[in-house]
C-alpha positions in Angstrom: 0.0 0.0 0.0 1.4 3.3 -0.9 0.7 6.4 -3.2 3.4 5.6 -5.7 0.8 4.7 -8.4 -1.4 6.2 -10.7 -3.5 8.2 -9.3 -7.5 8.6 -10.8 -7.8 11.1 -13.1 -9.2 14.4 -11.6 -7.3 13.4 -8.5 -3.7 14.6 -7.7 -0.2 12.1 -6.4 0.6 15.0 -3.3 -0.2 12.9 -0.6 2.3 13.3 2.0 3.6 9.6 3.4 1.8 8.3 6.8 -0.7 11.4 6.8 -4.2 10.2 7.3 -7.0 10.8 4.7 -10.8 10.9 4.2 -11.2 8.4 1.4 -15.3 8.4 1.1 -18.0 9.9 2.3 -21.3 8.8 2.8 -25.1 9.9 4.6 -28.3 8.9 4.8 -31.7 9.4 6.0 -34.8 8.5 7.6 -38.3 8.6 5.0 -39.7 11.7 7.4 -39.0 14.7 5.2 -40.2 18.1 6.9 -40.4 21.5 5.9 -40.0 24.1 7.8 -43.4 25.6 6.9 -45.0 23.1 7.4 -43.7 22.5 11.3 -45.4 24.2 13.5 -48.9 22.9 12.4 -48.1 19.7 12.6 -46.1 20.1 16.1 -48.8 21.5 17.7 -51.3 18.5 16.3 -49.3 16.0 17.2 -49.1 17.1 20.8 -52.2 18.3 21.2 -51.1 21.5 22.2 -53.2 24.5 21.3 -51.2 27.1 23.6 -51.1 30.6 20.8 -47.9 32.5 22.6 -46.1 29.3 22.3 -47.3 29.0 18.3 -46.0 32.3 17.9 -42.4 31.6 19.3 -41.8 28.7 17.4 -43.1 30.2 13.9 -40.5 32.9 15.0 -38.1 30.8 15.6 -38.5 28.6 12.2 -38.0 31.7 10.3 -34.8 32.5 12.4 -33.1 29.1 12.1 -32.8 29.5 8.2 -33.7 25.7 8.5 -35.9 25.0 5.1 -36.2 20.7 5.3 -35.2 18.1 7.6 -35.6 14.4 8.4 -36.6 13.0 10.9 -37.9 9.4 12.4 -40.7 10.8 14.4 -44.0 9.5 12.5 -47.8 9.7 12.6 -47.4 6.2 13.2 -45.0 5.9 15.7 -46.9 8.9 17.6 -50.0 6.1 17.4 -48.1 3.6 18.3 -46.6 4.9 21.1 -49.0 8.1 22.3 -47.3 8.8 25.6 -44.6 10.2 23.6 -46.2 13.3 23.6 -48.1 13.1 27.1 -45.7 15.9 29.9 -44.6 14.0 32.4 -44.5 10.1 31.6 -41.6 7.9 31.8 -40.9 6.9 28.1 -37.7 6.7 28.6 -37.5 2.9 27.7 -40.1 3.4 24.6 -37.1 5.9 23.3 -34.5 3.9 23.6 -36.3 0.9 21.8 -37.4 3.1 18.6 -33.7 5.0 18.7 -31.5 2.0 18.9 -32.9 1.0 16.0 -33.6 3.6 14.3 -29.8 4.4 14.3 -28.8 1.8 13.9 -30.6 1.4 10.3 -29.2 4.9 9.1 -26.1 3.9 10.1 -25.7 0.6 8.0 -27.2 2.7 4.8 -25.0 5.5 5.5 -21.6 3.3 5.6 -22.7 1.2 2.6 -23.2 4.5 0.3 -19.6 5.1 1.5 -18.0 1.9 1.2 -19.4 1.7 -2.3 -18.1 5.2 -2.9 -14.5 4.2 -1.4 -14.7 1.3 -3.6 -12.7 -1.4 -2.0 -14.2 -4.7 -0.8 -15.5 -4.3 2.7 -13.0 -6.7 4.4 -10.2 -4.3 3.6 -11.6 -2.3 6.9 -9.7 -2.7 9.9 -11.4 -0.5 12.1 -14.8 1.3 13.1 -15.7 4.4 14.5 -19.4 5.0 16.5 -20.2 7.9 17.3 -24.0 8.6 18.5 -25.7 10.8 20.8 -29.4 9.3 20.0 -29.2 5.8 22.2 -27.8 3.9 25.2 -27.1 0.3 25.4 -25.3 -2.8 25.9 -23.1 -3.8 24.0 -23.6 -0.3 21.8 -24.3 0.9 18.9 -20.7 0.4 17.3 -21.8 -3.9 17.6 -25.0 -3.6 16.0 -23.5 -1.5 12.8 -20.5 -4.0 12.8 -23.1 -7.0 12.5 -25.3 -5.0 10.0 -22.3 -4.6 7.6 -21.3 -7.9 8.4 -17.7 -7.0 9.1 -15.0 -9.0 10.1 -15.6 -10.2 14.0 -11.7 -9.2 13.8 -12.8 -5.4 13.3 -10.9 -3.1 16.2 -14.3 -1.0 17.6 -14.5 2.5 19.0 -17.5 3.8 20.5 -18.1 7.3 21.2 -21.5 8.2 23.0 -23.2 12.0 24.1 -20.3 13.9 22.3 -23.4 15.8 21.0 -22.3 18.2 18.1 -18.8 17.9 17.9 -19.1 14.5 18.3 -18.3 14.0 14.3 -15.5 15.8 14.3 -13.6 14.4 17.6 -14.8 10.9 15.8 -12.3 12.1 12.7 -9.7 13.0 15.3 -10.1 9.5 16.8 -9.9 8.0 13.0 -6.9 10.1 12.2 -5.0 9.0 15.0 -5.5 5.2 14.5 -4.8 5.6 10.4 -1.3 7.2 11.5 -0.2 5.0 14.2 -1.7 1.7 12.0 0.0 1.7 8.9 -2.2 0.2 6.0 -5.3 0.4 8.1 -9.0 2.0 6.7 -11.4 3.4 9.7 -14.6 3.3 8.7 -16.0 6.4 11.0 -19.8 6.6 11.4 -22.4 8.8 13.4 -26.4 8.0 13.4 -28.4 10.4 15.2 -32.2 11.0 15.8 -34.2 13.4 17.4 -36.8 11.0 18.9 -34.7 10.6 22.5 -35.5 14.1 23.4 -38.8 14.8 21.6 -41.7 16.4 23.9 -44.6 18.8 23.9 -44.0 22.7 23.8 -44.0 23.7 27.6 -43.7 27.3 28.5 -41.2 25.6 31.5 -38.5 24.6 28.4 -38.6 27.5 25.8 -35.4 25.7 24.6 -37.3 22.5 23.9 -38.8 24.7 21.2 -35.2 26.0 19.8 -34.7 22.2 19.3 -37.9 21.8 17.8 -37.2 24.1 15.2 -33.5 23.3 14.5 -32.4 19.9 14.8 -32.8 17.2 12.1 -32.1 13.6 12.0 -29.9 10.8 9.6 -26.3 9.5 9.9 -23.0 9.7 8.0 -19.9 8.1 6.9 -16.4 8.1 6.0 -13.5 5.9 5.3 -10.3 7.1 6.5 -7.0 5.9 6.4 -3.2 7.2 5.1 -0.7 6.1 2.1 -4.1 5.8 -0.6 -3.5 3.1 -3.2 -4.3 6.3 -5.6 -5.0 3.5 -8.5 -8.5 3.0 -6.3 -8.4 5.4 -4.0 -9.6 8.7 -4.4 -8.2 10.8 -1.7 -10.6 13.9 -0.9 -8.7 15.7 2.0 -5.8 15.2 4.2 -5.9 15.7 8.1 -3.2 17.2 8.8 -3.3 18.3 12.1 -6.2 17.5 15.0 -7.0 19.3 18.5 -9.6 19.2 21.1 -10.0 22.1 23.8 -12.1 22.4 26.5 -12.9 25.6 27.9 -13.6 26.0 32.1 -15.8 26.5 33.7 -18.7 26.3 30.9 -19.6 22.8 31.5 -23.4 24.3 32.6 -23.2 26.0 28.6 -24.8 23.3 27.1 -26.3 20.9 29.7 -28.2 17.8 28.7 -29.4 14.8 30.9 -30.7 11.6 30.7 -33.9 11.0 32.3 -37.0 9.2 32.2 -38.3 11.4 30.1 -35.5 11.0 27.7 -32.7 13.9 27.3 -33.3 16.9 28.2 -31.2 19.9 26.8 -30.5 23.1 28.3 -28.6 25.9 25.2 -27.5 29.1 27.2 -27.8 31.6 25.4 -24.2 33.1 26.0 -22.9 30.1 23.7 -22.8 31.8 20.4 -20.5 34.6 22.4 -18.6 32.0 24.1 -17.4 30.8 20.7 -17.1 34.0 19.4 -14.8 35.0 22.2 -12.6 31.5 21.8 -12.6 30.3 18.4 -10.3 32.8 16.9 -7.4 31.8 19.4 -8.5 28.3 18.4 -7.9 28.2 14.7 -4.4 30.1 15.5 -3.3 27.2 16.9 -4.2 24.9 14.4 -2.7 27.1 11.5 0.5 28.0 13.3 1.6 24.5 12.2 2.3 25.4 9.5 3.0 29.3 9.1 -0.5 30.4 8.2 -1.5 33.6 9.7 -5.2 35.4 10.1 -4.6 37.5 6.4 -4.9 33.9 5.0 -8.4 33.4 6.6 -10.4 34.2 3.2 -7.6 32.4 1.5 -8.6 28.8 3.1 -11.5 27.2 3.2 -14.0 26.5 6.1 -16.0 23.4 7.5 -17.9 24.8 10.2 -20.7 22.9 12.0 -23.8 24.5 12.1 -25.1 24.8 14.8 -27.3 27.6 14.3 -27.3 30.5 12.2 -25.9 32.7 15.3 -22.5 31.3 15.7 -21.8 31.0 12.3 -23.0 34.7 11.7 -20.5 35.4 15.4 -17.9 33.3 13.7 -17.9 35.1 10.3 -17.8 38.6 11.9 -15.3 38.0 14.5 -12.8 36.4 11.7 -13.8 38.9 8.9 -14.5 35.8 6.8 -16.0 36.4 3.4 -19.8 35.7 3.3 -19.3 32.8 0.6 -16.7 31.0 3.1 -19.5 29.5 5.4 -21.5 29.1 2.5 -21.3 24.7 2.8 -22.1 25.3 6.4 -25.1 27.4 5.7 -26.0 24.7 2.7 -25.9 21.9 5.1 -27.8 23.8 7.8 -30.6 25.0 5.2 -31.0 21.0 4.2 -30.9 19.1 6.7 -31.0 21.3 10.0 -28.6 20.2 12.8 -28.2 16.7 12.8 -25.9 16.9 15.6 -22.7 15.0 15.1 -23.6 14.0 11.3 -24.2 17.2 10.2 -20.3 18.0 9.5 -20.1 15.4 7.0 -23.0 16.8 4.8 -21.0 20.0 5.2 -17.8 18.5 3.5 -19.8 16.8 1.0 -21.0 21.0 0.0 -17.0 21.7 0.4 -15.8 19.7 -1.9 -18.7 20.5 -4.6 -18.2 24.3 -3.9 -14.3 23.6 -4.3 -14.6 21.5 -7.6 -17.1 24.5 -9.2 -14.7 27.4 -7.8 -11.6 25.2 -9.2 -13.4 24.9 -12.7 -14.3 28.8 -12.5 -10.8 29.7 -11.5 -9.0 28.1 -14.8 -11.9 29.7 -17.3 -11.1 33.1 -15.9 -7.3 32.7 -15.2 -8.3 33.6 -11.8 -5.5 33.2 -8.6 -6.4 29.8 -7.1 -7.5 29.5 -3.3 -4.7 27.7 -0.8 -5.1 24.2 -0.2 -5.3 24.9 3.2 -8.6 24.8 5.3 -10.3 24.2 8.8 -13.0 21.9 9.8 -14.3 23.0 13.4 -17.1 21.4 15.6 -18.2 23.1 19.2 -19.8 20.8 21.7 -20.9 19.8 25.5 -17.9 21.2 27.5 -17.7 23.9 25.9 -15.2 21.6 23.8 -13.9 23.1 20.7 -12.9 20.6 17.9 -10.5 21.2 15.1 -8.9 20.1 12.2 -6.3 21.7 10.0 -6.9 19.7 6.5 -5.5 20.2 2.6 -8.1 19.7 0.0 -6.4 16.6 -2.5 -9.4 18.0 -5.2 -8.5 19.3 -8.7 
């Protein structure tokens, strides 16, 4: 295994030695497609909830999330099936967990086989797997039951990473990276499921933030394949990771504060987080670049992977870096489609990058234009507050 062949066409030979790569992505989705318009009616329906100040607030807040579709699990049917769902007070916790662990599960498998057939080498060439989910709790976990679904190799090495909640896909890639680099001729399959169904309740006056999540967060479940030294004759290397870091900051573990009950989760957002990253992330993505002599003038010169988590921290982000507008643009894509599928949601936002970068790339040589670096960050903020970070080279032409 090495990168001393021919590489695809489209695809280029610079692929420094040992360096891990994202080979393949991959996502997929439950049948539930929402829009955003539609929401509110149906919410309130469902619940039985005919409160009008409450109404009001989440049709404001639709509007505000710039969310347009989603998917989600929640059903009619599993609403009839299981009706103290959304009944205030009961313990459901164990009716969750059932329709969750499934649910993800499902996604999972389907996400991983888009990417494996996108990777294309034969499944037993994976040596290792990646969980990462935020949506279930049991076991053995999650990571078994996608193993078994694939059918790989009981010899598979197995990482599980549970209630990461949104930068739970990006400290997954960290986790991948590091394994590819210290594994030589290893490929990571790294997957997250998530689904909204383990928090899902009826619009109480009590949780206003209940209705934030209402209007923001979306369900489904990606996929990549990882792993350094492509065999470039079949492998089409997409970007490499360069350089990963996870930071916590202290004293704002209250921030974003989410428990298990018997209920289901619970969430609490404060609403200092968008400042909190504001305040932080700049200091951040110094020490990421600083690896290798980038500075902030060559900020609208990289390009960005930024998890949405809601249209206020990327609009903090943007101003406090002086980013052009079209630099969060995937992000803003990504949120606008699917809504914040937690952990999964910074795949969809490479899968943007990479078609943004290949029409800006195509655009550039018509015009004779300067071409953009290679250089670019992919950044996740989570429970903690823990920043995530990659420093990554796109390997498009």
């Amino acid at each position: 295994m090495g990168s001393e062949e021919e590489p695809k066409e489209g695809f280029p030979k610079m692929v420094n030695p040992g360096k891990a790569t994202i080979l393949a992505l991959g996502k997929a989705f439950p049948h539930q497609l929402v829009m955003q318009e539609f929401l509110v009616d149906g919410y309130f329906k469902n619940t039985n909830c005919d409160d009008p100040d409450l109404r009001k607030k989440l049709s404001r807040l639709c509007k505000t999330t710039t969310v347009k579709t989603r998917y989600v699990v929640m059903s009619e049917e599993i609403l009839k099936q299981y009706p103290e769902l959304a009944i205030e007070g009961l313990p459901t916790v164990k009716q969750r967990l059932d329709i969750c662990n499934d649910a993800v599960t499902e996604m999972a498998v389907e996400a991983s086989r888009v990417c494996i057939k996108k990777w294309g080498r034969p499944i037993s060439d994976l040596t290792h797997l990646v969980y990462v989910s935020s949506s279930e709790a049991r076991l053995p976990g999650g990571d078994l039951y996608l193993a078994k679904g694939l059918g790989l190799s009981p010899e598979t090495q197995r990482v599980m990473l549970y209630f990461m909640g949104c930068s739970g896909g990006a400290a997954g890639l960290r986790v991948a990276k590091d394994i590819a680099e210290n594994n030589p001729g290893s490929r990571i399959l790294l997957a997250t499921s998530e689904t909204t169904i383990i928090g899902f309740k009826p619009p109480s006056a009590d949780r206003p933030y209940d209705l934030v999540g209402a209007a923001l967060f979306g369900d489904g479940a990606g996929a990549m394949i990882i792993g350094s030294d492509p065999v470039l004759s079949i492998e089409r290397p997409l970007f490499e990771l360069h350089t990963a870091i996870q930071n916590f900051l202290p004293d704002t573990e209250k921030t974003i504060d989410g428990k298990l009950t018997e209920e289901g989760i619970s969430f609490k957002l404060a609403r200092e987080l968008p400042q909190i990253i504001e305040d932080n992330v700049e200091s951040f993505c110094e020490k990421l670049m600083a690896t290798v002599g980038l500075t902030d003038k060559d900020y609208n010169m990289m390009f960005w992977a930024v998890h949405p988590g809601g249209p206020a921290i990327l609009n903090r982000i943007e101003k406090r870096l002086d980013l052009f507008p079209e630099k969060l643009s995937a992000s803003r894509r990504a949120l606008m489609d699917y809504g914040n599928a937690s952990s999964n949601t910074i795949v969809y936002v490479l899968e943007y990058m990479i078609e943004e970068i290949l029409k800006k790339k195509k655009q550039q040589k018509k015009e004779s234009q300067e071409e953009e670096s290679e250089w670019g960050l992919i950044l996740a903020f989570g429970p903690g507050v823990t920043f995530e970070g990659i420093l990554a080279r796109n390997l498009t032409v």
